[in-house]
C-alpha positions in Angstrom: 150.9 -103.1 74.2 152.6 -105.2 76.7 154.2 -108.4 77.0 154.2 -110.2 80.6 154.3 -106.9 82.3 157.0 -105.0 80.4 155.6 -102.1 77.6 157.3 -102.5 74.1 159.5 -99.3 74.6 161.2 -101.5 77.7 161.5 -104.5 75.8 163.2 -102.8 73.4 165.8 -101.6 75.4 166.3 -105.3 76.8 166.8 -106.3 73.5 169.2 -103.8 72.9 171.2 -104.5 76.3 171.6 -108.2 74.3 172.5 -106.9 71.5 175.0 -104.9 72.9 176.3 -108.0 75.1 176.2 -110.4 71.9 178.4 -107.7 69.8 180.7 -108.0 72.3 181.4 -111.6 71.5 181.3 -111.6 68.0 184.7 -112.5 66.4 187.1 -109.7 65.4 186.6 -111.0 62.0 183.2 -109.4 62.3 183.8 -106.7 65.0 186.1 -105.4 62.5 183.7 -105.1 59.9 181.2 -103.2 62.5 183.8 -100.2 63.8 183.8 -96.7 62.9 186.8 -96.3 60.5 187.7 -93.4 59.3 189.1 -95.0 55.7 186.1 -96.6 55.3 183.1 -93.8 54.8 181.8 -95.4 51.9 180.2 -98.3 54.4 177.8 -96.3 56.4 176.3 -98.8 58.4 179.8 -98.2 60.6 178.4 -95.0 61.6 176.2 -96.3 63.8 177.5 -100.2 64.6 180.7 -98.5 65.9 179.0 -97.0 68.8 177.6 -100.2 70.1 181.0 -102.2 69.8 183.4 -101.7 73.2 186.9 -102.3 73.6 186.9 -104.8 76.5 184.4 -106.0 79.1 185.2 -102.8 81.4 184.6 -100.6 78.8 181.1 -102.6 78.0 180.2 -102.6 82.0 180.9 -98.8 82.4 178.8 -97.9 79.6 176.0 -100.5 80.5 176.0 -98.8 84.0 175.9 -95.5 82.8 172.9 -96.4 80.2 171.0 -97.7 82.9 171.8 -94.6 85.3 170.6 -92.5 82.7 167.2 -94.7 82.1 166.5 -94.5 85.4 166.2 -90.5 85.5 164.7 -90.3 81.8 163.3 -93.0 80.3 159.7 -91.5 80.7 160.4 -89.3 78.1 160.9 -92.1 75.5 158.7 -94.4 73.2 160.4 -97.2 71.3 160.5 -94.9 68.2 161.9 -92.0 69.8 164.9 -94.0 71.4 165.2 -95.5 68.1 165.6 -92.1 66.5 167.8 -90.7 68.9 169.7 -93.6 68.9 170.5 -93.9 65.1 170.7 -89.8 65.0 173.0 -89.3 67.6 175.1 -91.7 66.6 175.4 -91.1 63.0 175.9 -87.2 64.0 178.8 -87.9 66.1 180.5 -90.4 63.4 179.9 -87.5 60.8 181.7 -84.8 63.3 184.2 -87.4 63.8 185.2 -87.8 60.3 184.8 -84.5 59.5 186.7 -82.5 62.8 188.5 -85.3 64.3 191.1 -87.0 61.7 193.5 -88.1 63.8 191.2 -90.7 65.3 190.8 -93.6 62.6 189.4 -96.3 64.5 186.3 -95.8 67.2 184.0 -98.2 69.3 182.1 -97.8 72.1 178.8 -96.4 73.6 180.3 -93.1 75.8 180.0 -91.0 72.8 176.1 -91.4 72.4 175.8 -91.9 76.4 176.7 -88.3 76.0 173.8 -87.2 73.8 171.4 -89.4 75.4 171.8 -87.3 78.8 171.9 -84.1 76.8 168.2 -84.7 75.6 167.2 -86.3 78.6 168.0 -83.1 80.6 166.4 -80.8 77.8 163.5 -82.4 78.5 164.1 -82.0 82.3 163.7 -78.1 81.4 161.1 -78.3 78.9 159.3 -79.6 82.0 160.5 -77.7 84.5 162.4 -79.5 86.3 165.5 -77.9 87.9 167.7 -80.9 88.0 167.7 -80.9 84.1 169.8 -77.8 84.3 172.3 -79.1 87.0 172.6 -81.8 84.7 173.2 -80.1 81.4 175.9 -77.7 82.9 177.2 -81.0 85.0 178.0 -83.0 81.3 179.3 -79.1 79.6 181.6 -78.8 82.3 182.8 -82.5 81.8 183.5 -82.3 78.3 185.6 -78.8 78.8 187.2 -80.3 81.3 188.2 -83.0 79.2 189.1 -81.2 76.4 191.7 -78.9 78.5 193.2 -81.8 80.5 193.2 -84.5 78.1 191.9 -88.1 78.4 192.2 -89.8 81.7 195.3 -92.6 80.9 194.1 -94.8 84.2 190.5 -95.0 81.9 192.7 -96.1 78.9 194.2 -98.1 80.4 191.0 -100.1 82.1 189.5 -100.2 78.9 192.5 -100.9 76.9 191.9 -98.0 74.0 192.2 -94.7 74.2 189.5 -92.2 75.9 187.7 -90.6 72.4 187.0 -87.3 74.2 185.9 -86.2 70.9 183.7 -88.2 70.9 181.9 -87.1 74.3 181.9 -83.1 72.7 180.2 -84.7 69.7 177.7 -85.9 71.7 177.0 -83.5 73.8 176.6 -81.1 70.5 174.5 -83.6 69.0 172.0 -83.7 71.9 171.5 -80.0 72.0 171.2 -79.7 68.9 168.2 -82.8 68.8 167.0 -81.3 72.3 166.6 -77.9 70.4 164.6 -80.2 67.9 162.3 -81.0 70.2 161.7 -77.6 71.8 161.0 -76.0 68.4 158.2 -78.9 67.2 156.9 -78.9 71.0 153.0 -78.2 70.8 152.6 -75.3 73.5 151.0 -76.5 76.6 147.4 -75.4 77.4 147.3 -74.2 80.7 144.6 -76.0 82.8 141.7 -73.7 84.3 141.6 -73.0 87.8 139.2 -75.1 89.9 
């Protein structure tokens, strides 16, 4: 079904672009009450509210670029309930790693963590369909998060976005999208070949 030209799964994500915008906005008051913190598990929403919060208006426009970026080479894999699902997933698997491997960080907000899964399935599905750029991409983000977690955050990102660089964060979600990519490959219905003309 579609609404002036735009299906319901691209609606969707223009709805969630707002939502992400209008987050951004809210008072801290609120904002505060929407963050991942770690002395807070009892209030699960925070496991998934936190990713969509971001520390400044760099932070939000890096990760709005990089969600479109990875829309453009993916999005044909989705439906509006499948993004749904990955969304609320992946991020309640990263908060869950978080609290459970990362301690030290008590406070987290932002959309980098998930951005991480999201391309992690997207390029699972690349290979499920036999496309070779899926693996270019899957070793592209591995490399980036090893690299990451040998060197360290990058300080000049800190300090654009004004918090620090949750690098954890980015593993998390890598392991969280292989982990739902592998998902998908087991419950995958095997393809019938087509006969030959």
């Amino acid at each position: 079904m579609s609404f002036r030209g735009f299906s319901s799964f691209q609606l969707s994500i223009l709805v969630f672009v707002a939502v992400l915008v209008l987050l951004h906005f809210f008072p801290e008051s609120v904002r505060s009450a929407l963050e991942y913190n770690r002395t807070q598990p009892a209030e699960i929403w925070r496991a998934v509210t936190g990713h969509l919060l971001h520390s400044n208006h760099w932070h939000l426009l890096m990760n709005l670029g990089a969600f479109i970026l990875i829309l453009m080479l993916h999005q044909m894999y989705y439906s509006l309930n499948s993004f749904a699902l990955l969304l609320v997933c992946g991020c309640t698997g990263i908060s869950v790693l978080l609290y459970l491997f990362s301690p030290d960080i008590q406070i987290y907000v932002g959309l980098s963590g998930w951005l991480h899964c999201f391309i992690t399935v997207g390029a699972m599905f690349d290979i499920k369909h036999k496309i070779q750029s899926g693996w270019l991409i899957l070793l592209g983000v591995g490399a980036k998060v090893l690299y990451e977690q040998w060197q360290g955050p990058d300080a000049e990102l800190a300090a654009l976005i004004n918090a620090n660089v949750a690098i954890d964060a980015h593993l998390y979600g890598v392991i969280c999208g292989a982990l739902l990519g592998c998902a998908v490959f087991l419950n995958a219905r095997p393809v019938k070949s087509q006969p030959q003309p």
